[in-house]
Biopython code that builds the backbone (N, CA, C, O; Angstrom):
import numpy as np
from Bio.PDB.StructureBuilder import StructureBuilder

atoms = [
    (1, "UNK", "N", (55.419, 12.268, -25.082)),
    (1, "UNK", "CA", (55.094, 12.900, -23.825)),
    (1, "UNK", "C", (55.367, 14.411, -23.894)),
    (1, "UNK", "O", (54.469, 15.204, -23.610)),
    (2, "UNK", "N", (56.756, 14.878, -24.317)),
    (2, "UNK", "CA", (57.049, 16.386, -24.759)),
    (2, "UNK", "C", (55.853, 16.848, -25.469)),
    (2, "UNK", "O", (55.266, 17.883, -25.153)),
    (3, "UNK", "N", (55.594, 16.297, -26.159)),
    (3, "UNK", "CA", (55.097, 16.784, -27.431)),
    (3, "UNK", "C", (53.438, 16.900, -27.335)),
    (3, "UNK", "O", (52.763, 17.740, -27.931)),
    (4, "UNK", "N", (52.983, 15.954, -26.527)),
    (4, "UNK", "CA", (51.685, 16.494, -26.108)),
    (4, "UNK", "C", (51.629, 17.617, -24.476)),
    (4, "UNK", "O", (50.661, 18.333, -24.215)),
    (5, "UNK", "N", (52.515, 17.542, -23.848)),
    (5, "UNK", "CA", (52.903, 19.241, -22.710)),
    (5, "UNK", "C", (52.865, 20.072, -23.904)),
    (5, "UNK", "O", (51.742, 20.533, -24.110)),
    (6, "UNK", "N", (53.752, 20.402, -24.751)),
    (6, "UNK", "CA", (53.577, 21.354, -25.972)),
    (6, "UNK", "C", (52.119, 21.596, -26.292)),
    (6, "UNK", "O", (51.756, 22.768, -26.189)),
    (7, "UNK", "N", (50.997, 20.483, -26.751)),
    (7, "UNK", "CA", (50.117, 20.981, -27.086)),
    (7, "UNK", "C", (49.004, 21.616, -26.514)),
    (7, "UNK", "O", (48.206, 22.364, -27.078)),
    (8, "UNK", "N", (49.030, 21.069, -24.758)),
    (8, "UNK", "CA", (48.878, 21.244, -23.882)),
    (8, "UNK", "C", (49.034, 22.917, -23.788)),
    (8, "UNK", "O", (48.027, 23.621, -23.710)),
    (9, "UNK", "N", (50.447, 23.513, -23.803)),
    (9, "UNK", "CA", (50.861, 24.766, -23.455)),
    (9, "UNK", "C", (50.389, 25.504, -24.812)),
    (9, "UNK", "O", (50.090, 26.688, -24.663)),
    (10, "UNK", "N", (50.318, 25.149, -25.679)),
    (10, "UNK", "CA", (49.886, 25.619, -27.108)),
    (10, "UNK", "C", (48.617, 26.155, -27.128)),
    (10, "UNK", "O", (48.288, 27.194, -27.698)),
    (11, "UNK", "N", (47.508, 24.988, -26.118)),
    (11, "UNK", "CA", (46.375, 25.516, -25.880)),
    (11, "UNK", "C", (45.965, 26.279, -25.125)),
    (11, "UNK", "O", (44.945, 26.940, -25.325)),
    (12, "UNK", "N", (46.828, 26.359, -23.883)),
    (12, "UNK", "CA", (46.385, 27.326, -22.264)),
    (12, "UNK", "C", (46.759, 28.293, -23.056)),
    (12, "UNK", "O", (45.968, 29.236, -23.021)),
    (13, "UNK", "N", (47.636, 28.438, -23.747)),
    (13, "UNK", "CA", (48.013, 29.901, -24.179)),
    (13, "UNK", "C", (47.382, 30.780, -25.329)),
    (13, "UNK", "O", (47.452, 32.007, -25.405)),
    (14, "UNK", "N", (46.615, 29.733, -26.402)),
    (14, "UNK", "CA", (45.512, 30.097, -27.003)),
    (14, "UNK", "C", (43.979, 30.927, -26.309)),
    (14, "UNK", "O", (43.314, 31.934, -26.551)),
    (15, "UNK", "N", (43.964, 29.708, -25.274)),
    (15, "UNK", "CA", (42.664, 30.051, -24.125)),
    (15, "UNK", "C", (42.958, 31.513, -22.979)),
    (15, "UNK", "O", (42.032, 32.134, -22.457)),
    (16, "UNK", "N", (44.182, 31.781, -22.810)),
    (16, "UNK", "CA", (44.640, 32.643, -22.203)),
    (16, "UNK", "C", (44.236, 34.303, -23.308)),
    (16, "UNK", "O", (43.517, 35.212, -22.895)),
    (17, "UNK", "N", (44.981, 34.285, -24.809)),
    (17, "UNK", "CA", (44.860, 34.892, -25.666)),
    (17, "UNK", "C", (43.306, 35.343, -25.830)),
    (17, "UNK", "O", (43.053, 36.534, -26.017)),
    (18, "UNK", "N", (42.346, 34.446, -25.765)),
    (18, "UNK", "CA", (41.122, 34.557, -25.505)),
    (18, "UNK", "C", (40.491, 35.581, -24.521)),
    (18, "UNK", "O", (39.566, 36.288, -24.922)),
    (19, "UNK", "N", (40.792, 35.650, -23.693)),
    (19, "UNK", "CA", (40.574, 36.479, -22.353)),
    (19, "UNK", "C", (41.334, 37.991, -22.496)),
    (19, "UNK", "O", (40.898, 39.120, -22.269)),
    (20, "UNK", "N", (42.608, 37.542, -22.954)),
    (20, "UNK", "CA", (43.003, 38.842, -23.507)),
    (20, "UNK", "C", (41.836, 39.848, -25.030)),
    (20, "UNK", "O", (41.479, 41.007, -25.242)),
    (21, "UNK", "N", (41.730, 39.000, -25.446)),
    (21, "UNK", "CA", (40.799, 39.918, -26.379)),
    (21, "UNK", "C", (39.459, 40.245, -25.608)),
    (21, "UNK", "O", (38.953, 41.259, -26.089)),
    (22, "UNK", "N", (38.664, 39.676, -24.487)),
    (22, "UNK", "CA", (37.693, 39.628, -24.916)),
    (22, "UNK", "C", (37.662, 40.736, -23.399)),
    (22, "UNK", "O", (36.575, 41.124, -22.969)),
    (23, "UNK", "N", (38.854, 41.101, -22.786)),
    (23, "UNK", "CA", (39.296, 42.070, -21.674)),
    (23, "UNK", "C", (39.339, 43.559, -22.605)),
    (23, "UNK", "O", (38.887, 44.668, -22.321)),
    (24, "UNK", "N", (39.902, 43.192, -23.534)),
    (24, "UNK", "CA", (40.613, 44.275, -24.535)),
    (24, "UNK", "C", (42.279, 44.649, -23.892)),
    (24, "UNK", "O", (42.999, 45.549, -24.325)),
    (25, "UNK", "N", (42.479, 44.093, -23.235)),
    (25, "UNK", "CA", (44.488, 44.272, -22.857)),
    (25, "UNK", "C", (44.776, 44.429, -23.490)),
    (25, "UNK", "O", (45.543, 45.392, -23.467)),
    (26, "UNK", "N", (44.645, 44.005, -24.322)),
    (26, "UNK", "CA", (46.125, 44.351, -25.495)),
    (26, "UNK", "C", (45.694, 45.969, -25.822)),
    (26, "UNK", "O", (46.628, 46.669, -26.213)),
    (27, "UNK", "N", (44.750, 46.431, -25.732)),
    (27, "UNK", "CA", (44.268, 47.792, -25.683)),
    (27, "UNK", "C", (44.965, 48.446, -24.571)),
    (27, "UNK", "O", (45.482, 49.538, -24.803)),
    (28, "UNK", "N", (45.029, 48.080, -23.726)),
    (28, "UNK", "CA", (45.506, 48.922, -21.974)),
    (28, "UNK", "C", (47.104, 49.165, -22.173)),
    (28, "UNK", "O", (47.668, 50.258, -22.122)),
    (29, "UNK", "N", (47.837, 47.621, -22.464)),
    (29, "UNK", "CA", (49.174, 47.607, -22.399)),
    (29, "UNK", "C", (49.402, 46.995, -23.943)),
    (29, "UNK", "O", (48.718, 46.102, -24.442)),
    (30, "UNK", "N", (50.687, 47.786, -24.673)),
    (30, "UNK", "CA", (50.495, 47.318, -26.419)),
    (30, "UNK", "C", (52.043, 47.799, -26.742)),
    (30, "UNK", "O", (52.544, 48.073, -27.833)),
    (31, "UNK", "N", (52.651, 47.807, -25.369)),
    (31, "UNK", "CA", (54.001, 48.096, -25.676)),
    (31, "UNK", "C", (54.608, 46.659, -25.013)),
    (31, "UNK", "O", (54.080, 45.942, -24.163)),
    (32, "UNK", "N", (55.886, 46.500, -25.695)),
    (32, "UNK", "CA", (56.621, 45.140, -24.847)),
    (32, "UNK", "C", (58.173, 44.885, -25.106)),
    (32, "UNK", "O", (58.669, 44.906, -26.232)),
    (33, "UNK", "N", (58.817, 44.664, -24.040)),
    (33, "UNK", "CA", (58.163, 43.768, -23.464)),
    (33, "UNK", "C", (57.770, 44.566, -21.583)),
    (33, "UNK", "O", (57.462, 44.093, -20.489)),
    (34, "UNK", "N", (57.935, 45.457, -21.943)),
    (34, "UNK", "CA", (57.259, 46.410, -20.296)),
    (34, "UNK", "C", (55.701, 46.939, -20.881)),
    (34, "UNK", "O", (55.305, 47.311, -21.986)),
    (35, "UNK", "N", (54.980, 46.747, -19.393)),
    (35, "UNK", "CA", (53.826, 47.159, -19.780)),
    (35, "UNK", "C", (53.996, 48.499, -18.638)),
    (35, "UNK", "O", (54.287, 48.467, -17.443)),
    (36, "UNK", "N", (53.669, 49.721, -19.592)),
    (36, "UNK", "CA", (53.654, 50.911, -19.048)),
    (36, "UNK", "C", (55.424, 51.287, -18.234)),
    (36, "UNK", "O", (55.499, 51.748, -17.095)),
    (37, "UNK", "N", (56.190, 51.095, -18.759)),
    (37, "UNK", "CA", (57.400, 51.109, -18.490)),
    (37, "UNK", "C", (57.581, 50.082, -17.233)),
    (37, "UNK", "O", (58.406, 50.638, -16.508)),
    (38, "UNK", "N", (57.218, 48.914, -16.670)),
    (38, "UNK", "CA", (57.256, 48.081, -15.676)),
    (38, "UNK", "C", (56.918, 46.958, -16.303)),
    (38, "UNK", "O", (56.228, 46.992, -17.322)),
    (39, "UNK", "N", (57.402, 45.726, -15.723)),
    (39, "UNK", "CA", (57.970, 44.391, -15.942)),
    (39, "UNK", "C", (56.475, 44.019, -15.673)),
    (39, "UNK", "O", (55.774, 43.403, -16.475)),
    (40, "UNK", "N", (56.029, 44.519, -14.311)),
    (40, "UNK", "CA", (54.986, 43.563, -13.395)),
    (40, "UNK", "C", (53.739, 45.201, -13.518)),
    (40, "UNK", "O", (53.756, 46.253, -12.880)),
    (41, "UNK", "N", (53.036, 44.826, -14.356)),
    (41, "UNK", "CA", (52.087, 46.044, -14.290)),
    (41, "UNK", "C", (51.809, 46.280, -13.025)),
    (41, "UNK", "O", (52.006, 45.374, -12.215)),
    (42, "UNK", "N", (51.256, 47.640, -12.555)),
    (42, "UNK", "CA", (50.085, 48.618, -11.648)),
    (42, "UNK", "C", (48.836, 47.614, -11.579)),
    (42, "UNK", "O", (48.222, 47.297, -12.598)),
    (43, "UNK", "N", (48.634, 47.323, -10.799)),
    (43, "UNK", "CA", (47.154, 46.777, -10.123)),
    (43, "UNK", "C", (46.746, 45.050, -10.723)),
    (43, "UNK", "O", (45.728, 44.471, -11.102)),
    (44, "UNK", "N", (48.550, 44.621, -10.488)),
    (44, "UNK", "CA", (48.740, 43.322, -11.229)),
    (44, "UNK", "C", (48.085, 42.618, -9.713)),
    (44, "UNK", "O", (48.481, 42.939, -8.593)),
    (45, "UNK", "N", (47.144, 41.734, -9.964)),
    (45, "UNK", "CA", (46.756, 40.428, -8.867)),
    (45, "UNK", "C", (45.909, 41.323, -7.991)),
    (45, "UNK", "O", (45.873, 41.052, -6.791)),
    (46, "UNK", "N", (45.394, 42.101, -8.333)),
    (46, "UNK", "CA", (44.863, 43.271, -7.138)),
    (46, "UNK", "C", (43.141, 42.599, -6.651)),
    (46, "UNK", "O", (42.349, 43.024, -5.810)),
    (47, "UNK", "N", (43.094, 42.002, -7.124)),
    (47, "UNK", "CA", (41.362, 41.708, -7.506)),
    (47, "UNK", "C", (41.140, 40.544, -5.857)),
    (47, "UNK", "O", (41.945, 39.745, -5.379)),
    (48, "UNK", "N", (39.953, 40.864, -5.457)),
    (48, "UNK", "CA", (39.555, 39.772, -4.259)),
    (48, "UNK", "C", (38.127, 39.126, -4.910)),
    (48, "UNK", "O", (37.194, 39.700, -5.472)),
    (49, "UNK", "N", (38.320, 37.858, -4.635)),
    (49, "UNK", "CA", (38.843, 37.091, -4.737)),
    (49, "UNK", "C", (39.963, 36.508, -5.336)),
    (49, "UNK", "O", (39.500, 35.912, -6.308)),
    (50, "UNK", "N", (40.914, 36.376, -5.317)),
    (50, "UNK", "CA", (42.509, 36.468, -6.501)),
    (50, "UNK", "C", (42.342, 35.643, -7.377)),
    (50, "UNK", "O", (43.265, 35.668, -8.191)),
    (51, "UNK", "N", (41.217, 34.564, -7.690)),
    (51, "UNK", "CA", (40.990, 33.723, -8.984)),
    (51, "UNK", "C", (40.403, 34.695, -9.779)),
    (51, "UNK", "O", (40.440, 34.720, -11.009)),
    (52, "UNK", "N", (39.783, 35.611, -8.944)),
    (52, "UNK", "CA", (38.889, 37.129, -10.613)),
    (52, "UNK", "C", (40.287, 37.306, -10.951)),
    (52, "UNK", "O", (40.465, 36.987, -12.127)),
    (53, "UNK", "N", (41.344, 37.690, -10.378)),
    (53, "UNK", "CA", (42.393, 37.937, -11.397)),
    (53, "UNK", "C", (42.751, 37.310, -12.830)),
    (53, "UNK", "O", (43.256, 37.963, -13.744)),
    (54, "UNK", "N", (42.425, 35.988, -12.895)),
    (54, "UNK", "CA", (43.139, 35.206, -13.509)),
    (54, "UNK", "C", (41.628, 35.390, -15.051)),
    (54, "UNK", "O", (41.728, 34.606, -15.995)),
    (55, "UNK", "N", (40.900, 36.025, -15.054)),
    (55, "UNK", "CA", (39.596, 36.577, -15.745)),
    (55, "UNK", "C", (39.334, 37.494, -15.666)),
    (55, "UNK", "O", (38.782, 37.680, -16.750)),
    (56, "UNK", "N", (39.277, 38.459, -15.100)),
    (56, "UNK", "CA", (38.701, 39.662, -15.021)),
    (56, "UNK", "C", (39.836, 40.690, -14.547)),
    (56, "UNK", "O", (39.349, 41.738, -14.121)),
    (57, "UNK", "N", (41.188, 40.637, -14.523)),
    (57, "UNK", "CA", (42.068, 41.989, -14.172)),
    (57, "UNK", "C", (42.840, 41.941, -15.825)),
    (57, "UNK", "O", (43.315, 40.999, -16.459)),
    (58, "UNK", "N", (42.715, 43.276, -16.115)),
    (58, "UNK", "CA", (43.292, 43.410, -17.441)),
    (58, "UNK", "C", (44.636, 43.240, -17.334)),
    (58, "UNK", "O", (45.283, 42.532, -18.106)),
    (59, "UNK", "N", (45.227, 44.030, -16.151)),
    (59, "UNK", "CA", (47.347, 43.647, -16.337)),
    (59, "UNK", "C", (47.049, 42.621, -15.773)),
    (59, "UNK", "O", (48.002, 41.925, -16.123)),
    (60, "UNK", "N", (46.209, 41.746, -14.918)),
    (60, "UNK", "CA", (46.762, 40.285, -14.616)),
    (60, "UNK", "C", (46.874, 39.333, -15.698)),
    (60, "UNK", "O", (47.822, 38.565, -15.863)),
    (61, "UNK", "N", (45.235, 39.496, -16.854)),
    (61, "UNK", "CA", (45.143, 38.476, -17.752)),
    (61, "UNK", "C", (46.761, 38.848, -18.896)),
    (61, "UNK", "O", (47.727, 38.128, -19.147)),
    (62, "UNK", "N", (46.486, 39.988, -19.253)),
    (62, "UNK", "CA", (47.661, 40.794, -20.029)),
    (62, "UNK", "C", (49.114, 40.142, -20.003)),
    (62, "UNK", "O", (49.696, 39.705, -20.996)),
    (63, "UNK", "N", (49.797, 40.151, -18.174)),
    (63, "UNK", "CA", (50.994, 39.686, -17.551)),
    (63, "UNK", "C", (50.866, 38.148, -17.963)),
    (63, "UNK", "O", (51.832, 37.535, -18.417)),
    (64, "UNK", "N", (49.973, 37.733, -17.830)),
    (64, "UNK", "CA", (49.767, 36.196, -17.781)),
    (64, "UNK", "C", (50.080, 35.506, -19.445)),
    (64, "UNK", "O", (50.845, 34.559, -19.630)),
    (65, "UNK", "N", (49.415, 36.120, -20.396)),
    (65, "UNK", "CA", (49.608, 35.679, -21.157)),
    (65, "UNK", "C", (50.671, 36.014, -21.932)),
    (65, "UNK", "O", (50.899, 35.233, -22.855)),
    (66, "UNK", "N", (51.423, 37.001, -21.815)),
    (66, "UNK", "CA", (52.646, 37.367, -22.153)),
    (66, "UNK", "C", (53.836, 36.188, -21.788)),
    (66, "UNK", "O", (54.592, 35.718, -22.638)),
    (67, "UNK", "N", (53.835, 35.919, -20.747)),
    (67, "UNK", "CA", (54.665, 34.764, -20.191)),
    (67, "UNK", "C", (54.323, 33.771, -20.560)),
    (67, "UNK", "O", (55.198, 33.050, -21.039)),
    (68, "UNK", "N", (52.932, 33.263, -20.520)),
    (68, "UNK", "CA", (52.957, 32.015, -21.557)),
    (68, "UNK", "C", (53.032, 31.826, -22.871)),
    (68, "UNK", "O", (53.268, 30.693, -23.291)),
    (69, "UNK", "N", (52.795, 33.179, -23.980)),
    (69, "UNK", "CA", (53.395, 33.238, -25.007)),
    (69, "UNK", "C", (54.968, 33.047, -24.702)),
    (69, "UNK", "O", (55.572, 32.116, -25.235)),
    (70, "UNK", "N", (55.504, 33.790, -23.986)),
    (70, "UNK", "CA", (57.125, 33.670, -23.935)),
    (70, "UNK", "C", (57.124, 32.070, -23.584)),
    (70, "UNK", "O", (57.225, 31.301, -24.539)),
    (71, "UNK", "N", (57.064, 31.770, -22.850)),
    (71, "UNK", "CA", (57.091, 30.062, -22.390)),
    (71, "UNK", "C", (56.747, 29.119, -23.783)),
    (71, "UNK", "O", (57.650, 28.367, -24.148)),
    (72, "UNK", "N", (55.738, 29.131, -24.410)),
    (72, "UNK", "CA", (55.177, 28.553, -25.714)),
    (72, "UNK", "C", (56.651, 28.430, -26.574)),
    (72, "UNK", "O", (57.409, 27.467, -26.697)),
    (73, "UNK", "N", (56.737, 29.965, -27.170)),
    (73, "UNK", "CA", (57.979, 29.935, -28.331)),
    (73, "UNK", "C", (59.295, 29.164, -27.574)),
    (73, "UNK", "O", (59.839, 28.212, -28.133)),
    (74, "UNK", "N", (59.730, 29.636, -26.321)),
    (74, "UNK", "CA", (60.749, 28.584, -26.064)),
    (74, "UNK", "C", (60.394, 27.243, -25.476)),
    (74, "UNK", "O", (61.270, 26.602, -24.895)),
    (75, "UNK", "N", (59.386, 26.860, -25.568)),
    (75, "UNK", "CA", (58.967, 25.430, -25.891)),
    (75, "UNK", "C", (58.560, 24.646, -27.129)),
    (75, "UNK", "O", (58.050, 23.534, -26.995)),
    (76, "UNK", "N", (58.792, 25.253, -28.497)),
    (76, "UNK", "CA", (58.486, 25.156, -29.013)),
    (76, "UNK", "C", (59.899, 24.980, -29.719)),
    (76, "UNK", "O", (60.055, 24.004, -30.452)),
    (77, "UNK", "N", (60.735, 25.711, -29.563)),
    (77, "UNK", "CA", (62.000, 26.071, -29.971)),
    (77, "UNK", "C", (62.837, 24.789, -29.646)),
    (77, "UNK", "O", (63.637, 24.144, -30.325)),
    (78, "UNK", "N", (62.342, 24.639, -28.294)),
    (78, "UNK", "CA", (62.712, 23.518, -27.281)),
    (78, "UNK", "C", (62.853, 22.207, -28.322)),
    (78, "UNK", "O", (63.902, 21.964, -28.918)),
    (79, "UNK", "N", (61.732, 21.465, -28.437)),
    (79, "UNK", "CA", (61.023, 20.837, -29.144)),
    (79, "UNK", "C", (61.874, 20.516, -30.496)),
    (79, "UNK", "O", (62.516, 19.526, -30.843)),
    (80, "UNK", "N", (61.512, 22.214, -31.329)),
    (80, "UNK", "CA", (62.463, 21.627, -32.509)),
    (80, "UNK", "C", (63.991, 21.314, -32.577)),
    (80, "UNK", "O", (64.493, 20.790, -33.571)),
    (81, "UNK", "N", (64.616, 21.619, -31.607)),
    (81, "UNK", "CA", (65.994, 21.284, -31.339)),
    (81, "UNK", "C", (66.278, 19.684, -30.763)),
    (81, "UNK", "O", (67.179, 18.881, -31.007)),
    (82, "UNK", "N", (65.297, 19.635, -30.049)),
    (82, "UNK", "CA", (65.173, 17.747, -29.540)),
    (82, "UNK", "C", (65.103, 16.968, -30.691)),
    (82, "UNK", "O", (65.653, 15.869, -30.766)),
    (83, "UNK", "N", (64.389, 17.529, -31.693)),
    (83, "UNK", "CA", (64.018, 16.362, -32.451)),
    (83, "UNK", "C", (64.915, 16.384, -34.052)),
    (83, "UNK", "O", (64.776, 15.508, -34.906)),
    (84, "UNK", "N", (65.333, 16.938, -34.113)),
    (84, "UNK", "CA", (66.719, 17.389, -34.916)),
    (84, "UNK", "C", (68.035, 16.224, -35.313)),
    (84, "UNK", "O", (68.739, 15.993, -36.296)),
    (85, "UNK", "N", (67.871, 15.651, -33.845)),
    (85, "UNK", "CA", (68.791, 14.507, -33.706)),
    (85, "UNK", "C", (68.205, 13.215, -33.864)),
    (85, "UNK", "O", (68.793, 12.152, -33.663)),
    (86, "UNK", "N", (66.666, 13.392, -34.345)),
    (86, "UNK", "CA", (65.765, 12.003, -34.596)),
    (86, "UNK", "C", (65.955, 11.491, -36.230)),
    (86, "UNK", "O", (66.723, 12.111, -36.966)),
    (87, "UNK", "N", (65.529, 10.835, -36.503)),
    (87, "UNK", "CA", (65.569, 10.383, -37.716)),
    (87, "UNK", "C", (64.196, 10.521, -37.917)),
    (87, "UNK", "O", (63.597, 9.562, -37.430)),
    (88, "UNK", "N", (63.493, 11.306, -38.423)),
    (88, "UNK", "CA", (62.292, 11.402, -38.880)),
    (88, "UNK", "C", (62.190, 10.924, -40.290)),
    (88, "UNK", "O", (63.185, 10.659, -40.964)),
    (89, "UNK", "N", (60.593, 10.788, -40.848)),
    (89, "UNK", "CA", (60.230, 11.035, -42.369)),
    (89, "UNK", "C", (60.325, 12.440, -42.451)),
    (89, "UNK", "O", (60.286, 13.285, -41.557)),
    (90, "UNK", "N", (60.486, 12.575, -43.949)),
    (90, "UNK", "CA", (60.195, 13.713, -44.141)),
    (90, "UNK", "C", (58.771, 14.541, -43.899)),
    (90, "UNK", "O", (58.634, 15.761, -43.810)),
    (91, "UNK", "N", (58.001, 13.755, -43.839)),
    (91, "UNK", "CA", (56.590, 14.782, -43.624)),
    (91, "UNK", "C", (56.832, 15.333, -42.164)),
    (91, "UNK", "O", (56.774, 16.555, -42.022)),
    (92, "UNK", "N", (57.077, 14.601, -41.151)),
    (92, "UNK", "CA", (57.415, 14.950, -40.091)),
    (92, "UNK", "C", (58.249, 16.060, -39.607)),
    (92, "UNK", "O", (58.026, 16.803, -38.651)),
    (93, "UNK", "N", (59.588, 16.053, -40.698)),
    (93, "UNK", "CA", (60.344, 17.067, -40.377)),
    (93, "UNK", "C", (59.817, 18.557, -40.734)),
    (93, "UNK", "O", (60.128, 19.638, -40.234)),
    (94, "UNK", "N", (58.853, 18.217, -41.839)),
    (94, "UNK", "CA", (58.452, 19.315, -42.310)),
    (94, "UNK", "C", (57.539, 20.197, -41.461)),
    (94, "UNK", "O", (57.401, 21.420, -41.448)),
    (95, "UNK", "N", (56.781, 18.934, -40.546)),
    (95, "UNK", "CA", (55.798, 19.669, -39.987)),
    (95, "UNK", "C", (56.159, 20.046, -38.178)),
    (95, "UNK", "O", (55.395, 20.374, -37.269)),
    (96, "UNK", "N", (57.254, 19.881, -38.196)),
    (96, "UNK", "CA", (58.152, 20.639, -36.930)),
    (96, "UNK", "C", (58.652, 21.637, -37.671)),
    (96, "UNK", "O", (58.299, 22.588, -36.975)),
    (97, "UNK", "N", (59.181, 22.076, -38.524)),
    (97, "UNK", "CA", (59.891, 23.210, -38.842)),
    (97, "UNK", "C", (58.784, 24.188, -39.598)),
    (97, "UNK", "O", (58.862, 25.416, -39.592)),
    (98, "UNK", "N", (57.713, 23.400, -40.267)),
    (98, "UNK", "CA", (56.402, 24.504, -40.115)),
    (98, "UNK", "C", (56.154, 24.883, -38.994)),
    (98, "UNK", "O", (56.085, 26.099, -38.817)),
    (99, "UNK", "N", (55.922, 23.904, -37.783)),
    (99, "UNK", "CA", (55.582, 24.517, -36.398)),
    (99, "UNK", "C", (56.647, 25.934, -35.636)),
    (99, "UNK", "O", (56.256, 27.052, -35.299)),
    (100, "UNK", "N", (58.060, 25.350, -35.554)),
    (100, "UNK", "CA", (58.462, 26.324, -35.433)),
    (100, "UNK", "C", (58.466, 28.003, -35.949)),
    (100, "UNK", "O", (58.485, 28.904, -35.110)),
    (101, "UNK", "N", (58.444, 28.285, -37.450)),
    (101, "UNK", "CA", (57.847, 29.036, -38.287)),
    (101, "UNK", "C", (56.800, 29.790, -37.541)),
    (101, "UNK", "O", (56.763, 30.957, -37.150)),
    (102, "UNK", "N", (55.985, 28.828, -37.457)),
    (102, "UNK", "CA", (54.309, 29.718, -37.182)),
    (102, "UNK", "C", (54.541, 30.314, -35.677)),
    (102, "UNK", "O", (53.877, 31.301, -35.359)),
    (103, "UNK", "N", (55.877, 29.494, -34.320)),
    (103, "UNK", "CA", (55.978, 30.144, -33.601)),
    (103, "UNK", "C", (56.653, 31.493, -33.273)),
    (103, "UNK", "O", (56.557, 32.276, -32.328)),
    (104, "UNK", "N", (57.631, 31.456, -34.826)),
    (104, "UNK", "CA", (58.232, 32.493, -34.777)),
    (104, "UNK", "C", (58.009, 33.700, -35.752)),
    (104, "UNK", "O", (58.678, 34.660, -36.133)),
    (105, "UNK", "N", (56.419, 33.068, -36.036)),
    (105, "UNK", "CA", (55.980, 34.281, -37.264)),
    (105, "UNK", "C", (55.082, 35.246, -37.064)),
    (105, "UNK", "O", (54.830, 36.050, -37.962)),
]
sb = StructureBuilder()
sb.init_structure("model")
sb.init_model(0)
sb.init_chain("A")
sb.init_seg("    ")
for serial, (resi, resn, name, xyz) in enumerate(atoms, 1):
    if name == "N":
        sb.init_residue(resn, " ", resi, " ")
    sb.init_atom(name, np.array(xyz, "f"), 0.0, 1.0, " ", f" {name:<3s}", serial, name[0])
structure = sb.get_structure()
């Protein structure tokens, strides 16, 4: 059940990353973890209808996916610490502590 929420959050945050490139944010704001010396960017959620935010505002998509990257790695982190105390195979263990890796690489 953990473990598919993980892949779950693995993906919104892939699909999120998406929007960020295709906005160019990471162009606007490329410092972190403040964008433009502030936590909560300038003209964050500003957009009417407030669902264009969540697509079409560069510090909204930007803010957004920053936090779910942050959320991801400590779910991920999460994850490999739960399962630590399992008795896995080895292929298994390997491929949580690859996972972790790639979250922290």
């Amino acid at each position: 059940q953990r473990v598919r929420g993980l892949a779950l959050l693995v993906g919104v945050t892939a699909i999120s990353g998406a929007f960020v490139a295709g906005r160019q944010a990471g162009f606007a704001f490329n410092t972190f973890p403040l964008m433009e010396g502030r936590l909560v960017p300038e003209g964050y959620m500003e957009l009417r209808p407030l669902y264009r935010n969540f697509f079409e505002s560069v510090p909204s998509v930007q803010l957004h996916h920053r936090a779910l990257a942050l959320t991801t790695l400590a779910s991920v982190s999460g994850v490999w610490v739960w399962v630590q105390a399992m008795p896995l195979p080895p292929q298994l263990r390997l491929a949580t502590d690859l996972l972790l890796l790639a979250a922290w690489g």
